[in-house]
C-alpha positions as CSV (number, residue, x, y, z in Angstrom):
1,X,66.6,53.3,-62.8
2,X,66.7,57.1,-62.7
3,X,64.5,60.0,-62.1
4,X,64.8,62.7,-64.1
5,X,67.3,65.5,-62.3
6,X,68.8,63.1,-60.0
7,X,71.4,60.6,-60.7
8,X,71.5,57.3,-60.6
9,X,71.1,55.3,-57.2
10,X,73.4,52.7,-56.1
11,X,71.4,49.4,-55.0
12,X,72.4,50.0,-51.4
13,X,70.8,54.3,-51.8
14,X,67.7,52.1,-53.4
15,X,67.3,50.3,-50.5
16,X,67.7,52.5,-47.9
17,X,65.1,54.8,-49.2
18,X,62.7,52.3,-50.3
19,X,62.6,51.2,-46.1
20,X,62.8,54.9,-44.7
21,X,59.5,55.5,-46.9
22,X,58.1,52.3,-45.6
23,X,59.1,52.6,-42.3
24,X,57.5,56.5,-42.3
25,X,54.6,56.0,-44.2
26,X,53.7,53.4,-40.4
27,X,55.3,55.6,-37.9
28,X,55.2,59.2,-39.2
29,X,58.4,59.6,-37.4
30,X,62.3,60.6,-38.7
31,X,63.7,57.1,-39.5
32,X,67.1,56.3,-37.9
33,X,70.2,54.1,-39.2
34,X,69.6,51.9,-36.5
35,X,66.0,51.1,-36.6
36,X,66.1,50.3,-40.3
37,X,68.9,47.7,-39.1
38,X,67.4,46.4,-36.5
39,X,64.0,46.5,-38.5
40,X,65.1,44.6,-41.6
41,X,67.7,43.0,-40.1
42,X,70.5,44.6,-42.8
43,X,73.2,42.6,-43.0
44,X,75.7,46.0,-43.0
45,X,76.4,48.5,-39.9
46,X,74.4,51.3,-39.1
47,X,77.7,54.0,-40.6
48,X,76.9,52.0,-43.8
49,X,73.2,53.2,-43.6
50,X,73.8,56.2,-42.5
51,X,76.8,56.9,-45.5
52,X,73.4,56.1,-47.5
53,X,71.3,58.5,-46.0
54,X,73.7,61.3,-46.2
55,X,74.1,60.3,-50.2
56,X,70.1,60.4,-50.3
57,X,69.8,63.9,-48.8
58,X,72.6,65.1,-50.6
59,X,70.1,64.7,-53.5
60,X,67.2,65.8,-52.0
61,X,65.4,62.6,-51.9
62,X,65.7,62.9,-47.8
63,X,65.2,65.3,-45.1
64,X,66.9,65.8,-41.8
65,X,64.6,67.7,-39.7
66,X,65.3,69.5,-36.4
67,X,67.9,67.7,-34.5
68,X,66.9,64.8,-34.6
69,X,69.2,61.8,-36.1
70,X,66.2,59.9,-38.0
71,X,65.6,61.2,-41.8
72,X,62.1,61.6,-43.6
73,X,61.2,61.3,-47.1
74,X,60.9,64.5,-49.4
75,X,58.6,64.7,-51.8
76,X,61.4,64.4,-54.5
77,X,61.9,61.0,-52.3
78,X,58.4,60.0,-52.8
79,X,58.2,60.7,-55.9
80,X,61.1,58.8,-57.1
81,X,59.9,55.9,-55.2
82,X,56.4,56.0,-56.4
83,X,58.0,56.1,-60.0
84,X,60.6,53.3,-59.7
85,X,61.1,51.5,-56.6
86,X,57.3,50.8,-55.6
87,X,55.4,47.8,-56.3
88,X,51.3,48.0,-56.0
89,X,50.1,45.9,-53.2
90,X,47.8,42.9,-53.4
91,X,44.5,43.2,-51.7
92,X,43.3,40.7,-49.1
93,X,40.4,38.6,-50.4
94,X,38.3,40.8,-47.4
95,X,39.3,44.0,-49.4
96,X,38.4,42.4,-53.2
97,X,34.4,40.9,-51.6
98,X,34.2,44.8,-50.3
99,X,34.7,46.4,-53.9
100,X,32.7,43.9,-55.4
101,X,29.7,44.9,-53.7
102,X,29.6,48.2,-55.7
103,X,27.6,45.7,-57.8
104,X,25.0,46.1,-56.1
105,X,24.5,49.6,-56.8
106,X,25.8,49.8,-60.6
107,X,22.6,49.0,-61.5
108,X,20.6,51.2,-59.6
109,X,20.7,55.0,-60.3
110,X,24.1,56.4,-61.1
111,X,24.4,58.9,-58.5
112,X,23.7,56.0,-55.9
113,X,26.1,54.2,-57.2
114,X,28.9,57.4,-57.0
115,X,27.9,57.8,-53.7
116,X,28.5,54.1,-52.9
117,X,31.8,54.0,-54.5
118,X,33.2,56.9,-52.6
119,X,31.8,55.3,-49.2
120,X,33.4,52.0,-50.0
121,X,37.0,53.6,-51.0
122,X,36.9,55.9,-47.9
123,X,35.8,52.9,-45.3
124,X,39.0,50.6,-47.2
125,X,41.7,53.6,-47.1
126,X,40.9,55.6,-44.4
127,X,41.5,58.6,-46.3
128,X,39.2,61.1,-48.2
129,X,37.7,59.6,-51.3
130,X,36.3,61.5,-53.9
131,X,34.4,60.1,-56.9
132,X,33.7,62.5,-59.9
133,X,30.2,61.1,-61.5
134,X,30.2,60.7,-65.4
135,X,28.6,63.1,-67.5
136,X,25.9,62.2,-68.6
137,X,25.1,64.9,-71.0
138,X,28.2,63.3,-72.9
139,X,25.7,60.0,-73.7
140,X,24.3,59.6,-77.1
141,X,20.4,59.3,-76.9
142,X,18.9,56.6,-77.5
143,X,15.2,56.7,-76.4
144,X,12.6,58.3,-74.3
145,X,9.9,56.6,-72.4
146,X,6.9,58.8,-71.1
147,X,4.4,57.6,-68.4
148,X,1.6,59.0,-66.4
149,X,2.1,58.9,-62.8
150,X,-0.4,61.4,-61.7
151,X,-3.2,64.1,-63.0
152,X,-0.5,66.8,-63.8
153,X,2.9,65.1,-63.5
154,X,4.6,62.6,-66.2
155,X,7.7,60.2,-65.3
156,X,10.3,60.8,-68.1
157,X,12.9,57.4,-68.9
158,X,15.3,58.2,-70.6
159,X,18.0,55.9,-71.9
160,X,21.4,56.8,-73.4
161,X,23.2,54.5,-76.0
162,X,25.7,52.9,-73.3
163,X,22.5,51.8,-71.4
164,X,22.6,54.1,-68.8
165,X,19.1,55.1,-67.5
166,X,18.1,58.6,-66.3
167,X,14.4,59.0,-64.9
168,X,12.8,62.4,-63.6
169,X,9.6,63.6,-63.6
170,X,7.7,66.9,-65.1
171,X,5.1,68.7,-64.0
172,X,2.3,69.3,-67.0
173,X,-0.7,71.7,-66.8
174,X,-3.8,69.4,-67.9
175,X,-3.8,65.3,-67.7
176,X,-2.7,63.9,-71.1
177,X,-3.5,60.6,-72.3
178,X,-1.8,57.8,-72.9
179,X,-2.1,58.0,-76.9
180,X,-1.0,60.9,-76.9
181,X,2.0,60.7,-74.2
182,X,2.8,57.9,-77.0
183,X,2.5,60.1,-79.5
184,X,4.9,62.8,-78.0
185,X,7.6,60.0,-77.2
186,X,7.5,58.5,-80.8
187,X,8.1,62.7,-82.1
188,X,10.9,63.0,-79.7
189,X,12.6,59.9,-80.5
190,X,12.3,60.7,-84.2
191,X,13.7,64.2,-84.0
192,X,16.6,63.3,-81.3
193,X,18.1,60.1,-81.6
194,X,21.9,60.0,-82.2
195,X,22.6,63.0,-80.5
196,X,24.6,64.0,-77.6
197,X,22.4,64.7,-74.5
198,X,24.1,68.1,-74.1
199,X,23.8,69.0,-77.8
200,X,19.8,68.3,-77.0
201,X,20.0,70.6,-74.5
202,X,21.6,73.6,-76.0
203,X,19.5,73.1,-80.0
204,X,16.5,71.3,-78.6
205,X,14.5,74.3,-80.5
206,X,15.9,73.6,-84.1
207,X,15.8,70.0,-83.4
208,X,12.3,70.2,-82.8
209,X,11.0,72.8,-85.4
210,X,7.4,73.0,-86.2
211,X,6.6,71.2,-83.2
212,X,3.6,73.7,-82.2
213,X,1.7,72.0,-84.9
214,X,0.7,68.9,-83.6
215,X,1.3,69.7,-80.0
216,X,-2.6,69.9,-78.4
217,X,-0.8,69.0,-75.2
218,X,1.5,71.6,-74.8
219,X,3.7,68.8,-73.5
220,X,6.6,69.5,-76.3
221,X,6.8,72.7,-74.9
222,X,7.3,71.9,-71.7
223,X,10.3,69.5,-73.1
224,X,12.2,73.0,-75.0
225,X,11.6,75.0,-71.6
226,X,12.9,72.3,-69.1
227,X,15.7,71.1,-71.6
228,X,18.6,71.8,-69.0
229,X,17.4,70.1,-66.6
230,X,16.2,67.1,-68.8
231,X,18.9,66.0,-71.2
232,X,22.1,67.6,-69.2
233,X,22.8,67.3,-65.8
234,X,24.8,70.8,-64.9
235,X,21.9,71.1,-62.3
236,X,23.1,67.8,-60.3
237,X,25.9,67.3,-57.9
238,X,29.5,66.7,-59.9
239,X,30.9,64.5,-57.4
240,X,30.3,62.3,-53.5
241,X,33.1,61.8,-50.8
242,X,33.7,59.7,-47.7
243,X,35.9,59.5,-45.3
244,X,36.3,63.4,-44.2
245,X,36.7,61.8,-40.3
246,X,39.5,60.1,-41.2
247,X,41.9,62.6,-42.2
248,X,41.5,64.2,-39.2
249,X,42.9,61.2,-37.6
250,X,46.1,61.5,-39.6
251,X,49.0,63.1,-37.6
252,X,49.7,65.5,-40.3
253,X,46.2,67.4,-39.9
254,X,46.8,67.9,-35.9
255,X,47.3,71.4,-37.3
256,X,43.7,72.8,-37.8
257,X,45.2,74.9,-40.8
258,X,45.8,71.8,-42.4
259,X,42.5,70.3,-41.6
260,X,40.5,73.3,-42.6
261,X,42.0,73.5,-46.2
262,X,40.7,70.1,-46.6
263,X,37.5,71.5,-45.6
264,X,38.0,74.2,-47.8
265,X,38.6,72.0,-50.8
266,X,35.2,69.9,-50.4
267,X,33.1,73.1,-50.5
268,X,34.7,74.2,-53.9
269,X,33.1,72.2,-56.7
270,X,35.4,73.6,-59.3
271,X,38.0,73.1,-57.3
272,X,37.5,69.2,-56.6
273,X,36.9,69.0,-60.2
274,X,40.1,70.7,-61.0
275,X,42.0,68.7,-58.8
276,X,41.1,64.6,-60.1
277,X,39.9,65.9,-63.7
278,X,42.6,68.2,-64.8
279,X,42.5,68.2,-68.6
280,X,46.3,69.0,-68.7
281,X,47.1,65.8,-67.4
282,X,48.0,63.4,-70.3
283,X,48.1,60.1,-69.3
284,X,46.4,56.7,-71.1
285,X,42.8,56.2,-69.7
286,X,43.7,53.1,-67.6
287,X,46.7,54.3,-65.6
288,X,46.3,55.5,-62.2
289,X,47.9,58.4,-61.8
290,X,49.6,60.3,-59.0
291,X,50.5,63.8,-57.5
292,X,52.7,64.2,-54.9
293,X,52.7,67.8,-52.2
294,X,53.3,70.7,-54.5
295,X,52.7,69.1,-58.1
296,X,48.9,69.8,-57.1
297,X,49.1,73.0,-57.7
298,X,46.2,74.2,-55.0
299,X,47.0,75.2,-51.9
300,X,45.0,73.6,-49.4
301,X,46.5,70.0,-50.5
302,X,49.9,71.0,-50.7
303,X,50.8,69.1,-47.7
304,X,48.4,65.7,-49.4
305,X,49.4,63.4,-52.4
306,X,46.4,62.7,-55.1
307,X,45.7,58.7,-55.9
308,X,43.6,58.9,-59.1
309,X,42.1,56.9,-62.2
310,X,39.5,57.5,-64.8
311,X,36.6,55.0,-64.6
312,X,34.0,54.0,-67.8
313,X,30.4,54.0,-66.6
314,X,28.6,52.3,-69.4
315,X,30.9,53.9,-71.7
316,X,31.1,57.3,-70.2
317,X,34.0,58.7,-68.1
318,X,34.1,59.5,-64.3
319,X,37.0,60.0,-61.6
320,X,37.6,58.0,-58.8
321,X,40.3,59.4,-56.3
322,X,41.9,59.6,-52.6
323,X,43.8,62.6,-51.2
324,X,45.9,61.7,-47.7
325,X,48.9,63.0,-46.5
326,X,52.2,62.6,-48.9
327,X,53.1,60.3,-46.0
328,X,50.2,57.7,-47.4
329,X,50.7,53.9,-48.6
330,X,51.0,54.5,-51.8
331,X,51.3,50.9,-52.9
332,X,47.8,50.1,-51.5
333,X,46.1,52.5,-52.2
334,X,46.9,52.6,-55.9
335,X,45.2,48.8,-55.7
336,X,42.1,50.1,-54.4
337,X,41.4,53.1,-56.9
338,X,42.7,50.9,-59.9
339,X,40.6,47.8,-59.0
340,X,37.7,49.9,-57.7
341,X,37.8,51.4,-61.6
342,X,37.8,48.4,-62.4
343,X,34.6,46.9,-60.9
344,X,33.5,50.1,-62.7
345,X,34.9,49.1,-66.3
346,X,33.6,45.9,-66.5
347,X,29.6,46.7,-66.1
348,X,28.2,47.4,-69.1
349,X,24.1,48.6,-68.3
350,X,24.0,48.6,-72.3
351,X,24.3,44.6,-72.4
């Protein structure tokens, strides 16, 4: 059991720190000898804890702040114990009929059910969670439906090959008939099957070459002019959170500094992005994964920790995440994002 930079811990050093993390992540205060003791009724004296401690901050897995004779977790500590001495929680059978209604929503509209997910997380944690909605312009196409719901506007259905279904309407100049809104759908499917939505979007024109000669509707043209906004989805909202209230609950963002880089962080796109869908990461798509304080590399959450996994939305890849203070339960809330990706993983719209 070692973490790499530090040596080895004695069983006792294992213990201690795996109860001052426990004990700090309830109280958010400076753990002393005593209480853990008293707490967890140690069979050894308080000198023997507190010889324990003193080996623990000599590595820098604990922190002796102010005066004070209690010790806190660093986030070397956290780290260490996140990597070796934590085991993931099991969720109440409350916590597991709560996930499982996202249900309800995966087969509705995929922004509702983003929105959902991230409402659900944040109501369970009581932290900020953040879901990252999949791309769809990564989906293959599979077919486009075209119907008449008024004189001048057409409801577009399109479906990707994982199943997933996107609808929108356009607005067209004259009314068009139904033969010939069948007409326009059969050329479109013809011409753009088995392509990537986003590949659509940027060759529509080549894809659809000599269009102009059968097209009395003009309705193919309005398809290559409103192609961004049809077969990519750069135009809608990347990702939904919950939970903002909460975090300002947490002792650690009494400091309005604190609380205002979390502001701060919702209000950058790219930066949210950044944050849960960093390419750099390398991990296998199933783990959850992670960041502790500093090893976020942003600023405004370099006092949180980052609880993440990658989730498969008919086949195409999303984010689901919470950011809390390093002082979080790691243990549980590693269950929630992993089983909530889960609930996510096992719909398939495509069956």
């Amino acid at each position: 059991m070692k973490l790499t930079g530090f040596s080895e811990l004695t069983n006792r050093e294992q213990e201690v720190l795996r109860y001052i993390i426990q004990n700090f992540i309830v109280t958010a205060s400076p753990v002393a000898s005593k209480t853990l003791v008293d707490r967890y009724r140690l069979n050894i004296s308080s000198a023997t804890v507190r010889n324990a401690m003193n080996s623990l901050e000599s590595k820098g897995l604990l922190d002796h702040p102010h005066t004070s004779s209690g010790r806190i977790p660093t986030e070397d500590g956290y780290r260490l114990y996140v990597n070796s001495l934590m085991q993931v929680s099991e969720l109440s059978r409350e916590e597991k009929q709560i996930l499982d209604t996202i249900q309800n929503f995966l087969t509705n509209d995929v922004d509702d059910a983003v929105q959902s997910a991230a409402r659900i997380l944040a109501r369970l944690s009581n932290l900020l969670a953040v879901v990252i909605a999949p791309k769809l312009g990564h989906g293959v196409f599979r077919k486009i439906e075209l119907v008449s719901i008024s004189s001048n506007r057409i409801l577009v259905v399109l479906t990707v090959e994982s199943g997933i279904v996107k609808t929108l309407s356009v607005e067209v100049q004259t009314e068009i008939k139904p033969d010939e809104l069948e007409r326009v759908a059969r050329f479109l499917n013809e011409r753009l099957h088995g392509y990537k939505l986003s590949e659509i979007a940027k060759k529509i024109d080549e894809m659809l070459a000599n269009y102009d000669q059968g097209d009395y509707s003009g309705l193919i043209r309005v398809f290559i002019d409103s192609a961004d906004t049809i077969f990519d989805d750069n135009h809608l909202r990347r990702f939904h959170f919950g939970g903002v209230e909460y975090m300002a609950l947490q002792p650690e963002f009494n400091d309005l500094g604190n609380y205002k880089g979390i502001v701060e962080l919702l209000e950058n796109e790219d930066m949210i992005i950044h944050l849960f869908d960093d390419p750099r990461v390398e991990s296998s798509e199933k783990d959850v994964r992670i960041r502790i304080g500093k090893e976020n590399k942003i600023q405004q959450v370099e006092q949180c920790s980052v609880v993440s996994a990658n989730y498969h939305y008919g086949g195409i890849k999303g984010t689901i995440g919470l950011v809390g203070p390093t002082r979080m339960n790691y243990s549980r809330m590693v269950a929630l994002v992993e089983q909530l990706a889960n609930r996510f993983n096992v719909y398939n719209p495509g069956a």
